[in-house]
NULUMDREN-901932 format. One record per residue: residue in one letter; x, y, z of N, C-alpha, C, O in turn. Coordinates in steps of 0.1 Angstrom, whole numbers, padded with zeros to 4 digits, always signed. Example, Ala and Ser with C-alpha at 12.3 -4.5 7.8 and 13.67 -1.06 7.14 Angstrom:
<nodes>
A+0132-0057+0078+0123-0045+0078+0132-0033+0078+0142-0033+0085
S+0128-0022+0071+0137-0011+0071+0129+0000+0079+0134+0011+0080
</nodes>
This chain:
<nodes>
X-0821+0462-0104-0808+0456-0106-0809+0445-0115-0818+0437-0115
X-0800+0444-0123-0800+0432-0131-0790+0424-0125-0783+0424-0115
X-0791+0414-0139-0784+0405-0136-0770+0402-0133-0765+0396-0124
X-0765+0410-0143-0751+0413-0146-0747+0418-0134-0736+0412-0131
X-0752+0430-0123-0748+0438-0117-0748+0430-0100-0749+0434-0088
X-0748+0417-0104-0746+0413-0090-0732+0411-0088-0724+0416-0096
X-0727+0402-0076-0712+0399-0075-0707+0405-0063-0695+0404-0065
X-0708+0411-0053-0706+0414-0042-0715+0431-0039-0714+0439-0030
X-0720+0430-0050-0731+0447-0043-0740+0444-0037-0747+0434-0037
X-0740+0457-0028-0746+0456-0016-0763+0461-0019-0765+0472-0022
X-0773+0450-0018-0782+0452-0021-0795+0452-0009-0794+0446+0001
X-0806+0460-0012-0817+0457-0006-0827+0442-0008-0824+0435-0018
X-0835+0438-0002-0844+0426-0006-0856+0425+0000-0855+0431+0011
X-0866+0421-0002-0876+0414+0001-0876+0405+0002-0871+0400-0008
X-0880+0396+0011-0881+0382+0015-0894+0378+0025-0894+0383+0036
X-0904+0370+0019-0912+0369+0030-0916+0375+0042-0914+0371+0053
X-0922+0386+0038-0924+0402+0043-0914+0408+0052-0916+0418+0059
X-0904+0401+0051-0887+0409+0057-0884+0414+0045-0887+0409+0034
X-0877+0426+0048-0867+0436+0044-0857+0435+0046-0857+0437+0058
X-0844+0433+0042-0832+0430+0045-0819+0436+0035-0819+0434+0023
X-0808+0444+0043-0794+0447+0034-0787+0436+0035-0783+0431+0046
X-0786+0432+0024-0773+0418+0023-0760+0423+0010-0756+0434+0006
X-0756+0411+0007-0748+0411-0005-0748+0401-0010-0747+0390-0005
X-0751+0404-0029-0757+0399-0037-0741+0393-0040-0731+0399-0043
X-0743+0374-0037-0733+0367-0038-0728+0361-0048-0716+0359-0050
X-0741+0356-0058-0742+0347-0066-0754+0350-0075-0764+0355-0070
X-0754+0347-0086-0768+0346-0091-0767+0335-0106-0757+0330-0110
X-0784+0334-0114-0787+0327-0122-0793+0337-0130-0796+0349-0127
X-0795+0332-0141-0806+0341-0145-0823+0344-0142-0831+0349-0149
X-0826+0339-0130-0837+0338-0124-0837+0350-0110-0846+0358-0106
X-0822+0346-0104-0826+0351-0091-0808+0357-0085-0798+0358-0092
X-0810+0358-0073-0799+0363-0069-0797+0356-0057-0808+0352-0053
X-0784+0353-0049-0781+0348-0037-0776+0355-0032-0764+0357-0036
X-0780+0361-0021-0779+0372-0010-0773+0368+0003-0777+0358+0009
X-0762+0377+0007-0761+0369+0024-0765+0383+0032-0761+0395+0031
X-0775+0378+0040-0781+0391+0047-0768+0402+0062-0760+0395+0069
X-0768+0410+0064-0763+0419+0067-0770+0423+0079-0766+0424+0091
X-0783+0428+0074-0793+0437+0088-0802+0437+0085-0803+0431+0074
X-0813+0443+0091-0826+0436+0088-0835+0453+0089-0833+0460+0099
X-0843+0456+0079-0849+0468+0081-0865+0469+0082-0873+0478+0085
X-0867+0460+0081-0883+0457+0080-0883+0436+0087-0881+0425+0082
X-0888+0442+0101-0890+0424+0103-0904+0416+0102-0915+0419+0107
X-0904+0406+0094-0916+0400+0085-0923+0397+0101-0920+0396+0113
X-0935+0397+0092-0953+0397+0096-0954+0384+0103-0949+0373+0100
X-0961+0388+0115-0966+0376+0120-0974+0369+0115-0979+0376+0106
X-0983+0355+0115-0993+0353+0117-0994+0345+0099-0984+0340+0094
X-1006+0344+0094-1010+0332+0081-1008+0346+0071-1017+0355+0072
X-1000+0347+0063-1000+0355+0050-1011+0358+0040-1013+0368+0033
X-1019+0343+0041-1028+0339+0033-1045+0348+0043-1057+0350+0040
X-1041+0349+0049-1054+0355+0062-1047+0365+0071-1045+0363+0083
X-1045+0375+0063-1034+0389+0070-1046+0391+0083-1058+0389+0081
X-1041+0395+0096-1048+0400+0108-1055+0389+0113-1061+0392+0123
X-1057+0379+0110-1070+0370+0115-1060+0363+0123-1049+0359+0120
X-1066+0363+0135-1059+0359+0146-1067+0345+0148-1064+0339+0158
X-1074+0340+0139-1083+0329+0145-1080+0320+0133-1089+0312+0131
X-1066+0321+0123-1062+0312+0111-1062+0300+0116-1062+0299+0128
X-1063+0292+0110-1058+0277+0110-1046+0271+0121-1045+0264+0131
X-1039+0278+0113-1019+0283+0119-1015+0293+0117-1014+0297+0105
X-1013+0300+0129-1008+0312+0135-0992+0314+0138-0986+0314+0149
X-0985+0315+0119-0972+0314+0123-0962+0321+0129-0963+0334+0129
X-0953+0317+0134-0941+0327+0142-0932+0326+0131-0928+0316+0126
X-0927+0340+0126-0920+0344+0116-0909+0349+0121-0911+0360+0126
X-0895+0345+0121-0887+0347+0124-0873+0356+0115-0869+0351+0104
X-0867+0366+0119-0859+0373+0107-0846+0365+0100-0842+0356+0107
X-0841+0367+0090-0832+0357+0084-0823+0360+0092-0825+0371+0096
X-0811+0356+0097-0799+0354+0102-0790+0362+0096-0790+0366+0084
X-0780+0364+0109-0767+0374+0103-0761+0365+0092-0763+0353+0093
X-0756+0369+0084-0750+0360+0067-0758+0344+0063-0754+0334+0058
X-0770+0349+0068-0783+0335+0060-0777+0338+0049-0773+0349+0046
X-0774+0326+0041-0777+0330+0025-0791+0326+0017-0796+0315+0020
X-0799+0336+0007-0810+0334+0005-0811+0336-0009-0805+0346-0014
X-0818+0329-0015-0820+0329-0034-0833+0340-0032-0842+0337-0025
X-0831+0348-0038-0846+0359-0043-0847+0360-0057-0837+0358-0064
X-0858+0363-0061-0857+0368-0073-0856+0380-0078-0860+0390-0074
X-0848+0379-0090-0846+0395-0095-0849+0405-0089-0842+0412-0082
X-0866+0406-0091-0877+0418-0090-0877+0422-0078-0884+0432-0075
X-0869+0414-0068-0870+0418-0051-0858+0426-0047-0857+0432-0036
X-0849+0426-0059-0837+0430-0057-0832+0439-0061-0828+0439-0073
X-0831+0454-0051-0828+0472-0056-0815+0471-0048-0814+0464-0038
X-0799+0480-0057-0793+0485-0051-0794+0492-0035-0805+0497-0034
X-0787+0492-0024-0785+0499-0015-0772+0507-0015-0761+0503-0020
X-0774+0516-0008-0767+0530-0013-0758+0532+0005-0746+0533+0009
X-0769+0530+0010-0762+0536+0026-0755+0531+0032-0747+0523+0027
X-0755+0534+0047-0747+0532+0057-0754+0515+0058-0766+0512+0057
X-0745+0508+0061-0750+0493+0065-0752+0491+0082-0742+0491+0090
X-0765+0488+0087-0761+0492+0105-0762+0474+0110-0768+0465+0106
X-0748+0477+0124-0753+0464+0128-0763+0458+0127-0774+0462+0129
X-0758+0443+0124-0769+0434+0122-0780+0436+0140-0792+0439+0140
X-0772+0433+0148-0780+0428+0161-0787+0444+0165-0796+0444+0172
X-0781+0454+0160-0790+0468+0164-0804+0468+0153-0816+0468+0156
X-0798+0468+0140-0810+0469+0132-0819+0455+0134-0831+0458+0135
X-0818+0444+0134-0830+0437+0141-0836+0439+0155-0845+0432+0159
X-0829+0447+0162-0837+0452+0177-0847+0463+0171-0859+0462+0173
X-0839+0474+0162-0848+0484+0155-0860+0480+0147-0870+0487+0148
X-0859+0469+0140-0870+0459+0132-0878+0456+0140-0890+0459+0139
X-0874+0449+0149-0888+0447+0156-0893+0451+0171-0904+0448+0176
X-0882+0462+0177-0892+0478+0179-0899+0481+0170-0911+0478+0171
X-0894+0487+0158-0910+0487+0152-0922+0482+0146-0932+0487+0142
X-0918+0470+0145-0930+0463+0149-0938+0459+0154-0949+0458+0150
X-0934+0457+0165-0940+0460+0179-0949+0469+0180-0960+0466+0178
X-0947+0481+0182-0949+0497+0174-0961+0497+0169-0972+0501+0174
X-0959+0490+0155-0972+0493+0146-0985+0483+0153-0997+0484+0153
X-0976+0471+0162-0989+0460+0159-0997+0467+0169-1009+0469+0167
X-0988+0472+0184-0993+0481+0194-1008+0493+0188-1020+0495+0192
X-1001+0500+0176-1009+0509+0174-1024+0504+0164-1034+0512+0164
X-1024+0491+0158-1037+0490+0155-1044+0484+0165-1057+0485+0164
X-1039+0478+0177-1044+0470+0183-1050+0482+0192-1062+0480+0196
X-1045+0493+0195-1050+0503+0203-1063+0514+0192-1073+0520+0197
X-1059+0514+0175-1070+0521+0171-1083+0503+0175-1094+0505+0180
X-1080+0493+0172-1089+0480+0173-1097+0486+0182-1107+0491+0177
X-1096+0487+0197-1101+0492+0208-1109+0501+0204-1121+0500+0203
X-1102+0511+0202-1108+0525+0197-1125+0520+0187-1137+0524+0189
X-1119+0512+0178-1132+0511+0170-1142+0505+0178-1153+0509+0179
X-1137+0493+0185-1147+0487+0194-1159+0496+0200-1171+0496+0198
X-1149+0503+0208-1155+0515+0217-1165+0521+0209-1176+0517+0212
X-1163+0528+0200-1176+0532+0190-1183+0530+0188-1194+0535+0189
X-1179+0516+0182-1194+0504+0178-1200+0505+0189-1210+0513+0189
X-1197+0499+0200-1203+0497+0212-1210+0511+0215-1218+0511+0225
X-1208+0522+0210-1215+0538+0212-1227+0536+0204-1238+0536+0209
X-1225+0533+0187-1236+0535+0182-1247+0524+0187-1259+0525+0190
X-1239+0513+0187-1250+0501+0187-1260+0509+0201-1272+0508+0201
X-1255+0517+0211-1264+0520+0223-1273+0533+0212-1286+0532+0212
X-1266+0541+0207-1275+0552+0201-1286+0544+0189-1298+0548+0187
X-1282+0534+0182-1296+0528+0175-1305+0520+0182-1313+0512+0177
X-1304+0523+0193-1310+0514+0202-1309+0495+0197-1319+0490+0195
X-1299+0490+0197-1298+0477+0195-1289+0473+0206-1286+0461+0208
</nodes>
């Protein structure tokens, strides 16, 4: 999306590993001001700078932007959306069911690998 093409279209964004349908309110030639709508991807827990390390410095709590946050992004984060727009308070339950989800499923392959190691380390004899 350019620049030109802002002004109340309904767009997708990126925002500090949230995903978000808003509407593009405002812009500069830099960036765009978005008021968020719903949330389709809810941002990452934890130090950005040290993805998975549970033992960072600071272990932040990342919270999703708000029903009509308004938020400046830049251009490059900012694609047309086409669809259906879903409640805000359903699609942030949906956001973070699945995140939940995903964190549930590495933490369970995590185990998994443990378990292995813990097989070979007995088969090399160590």
């Amino acid at each position: 999306m350019n620049e030109a093409e802002a002004g109340s279209e309904i767009v997708k964004i990126s925002y500090k590993t949230g995903v978000y349908i808003g509407e593009a309110i405002d812009r500069d030639d830099r960036r765009a001001l978005v008021k968020v709508l719903a949330v389709l991807q809810h941002p990452t827990q934890g130090d950005l700078h040290s993805s998975y390390d549970p033992d960072a410095a600071i272990f932040h709590e990342r919270r999703a932007l708000a029903y009509t946050e308004k938020v400046w992004v830049p251009w490059p984060t900012v694609d047309r959306y086409a669809g259906a727009i879903p409640d805000y308070r359903e699609s942030l339950r949906t956001a973070l069911d699945r995140e939940q989800e995903r964190i549930d499923r590495m933490r369970r392959w995590a185990e998994l690998c443990l378990r292995n190691l813990d097989t070979l380390r007995k088969d090399y004899g160590m």
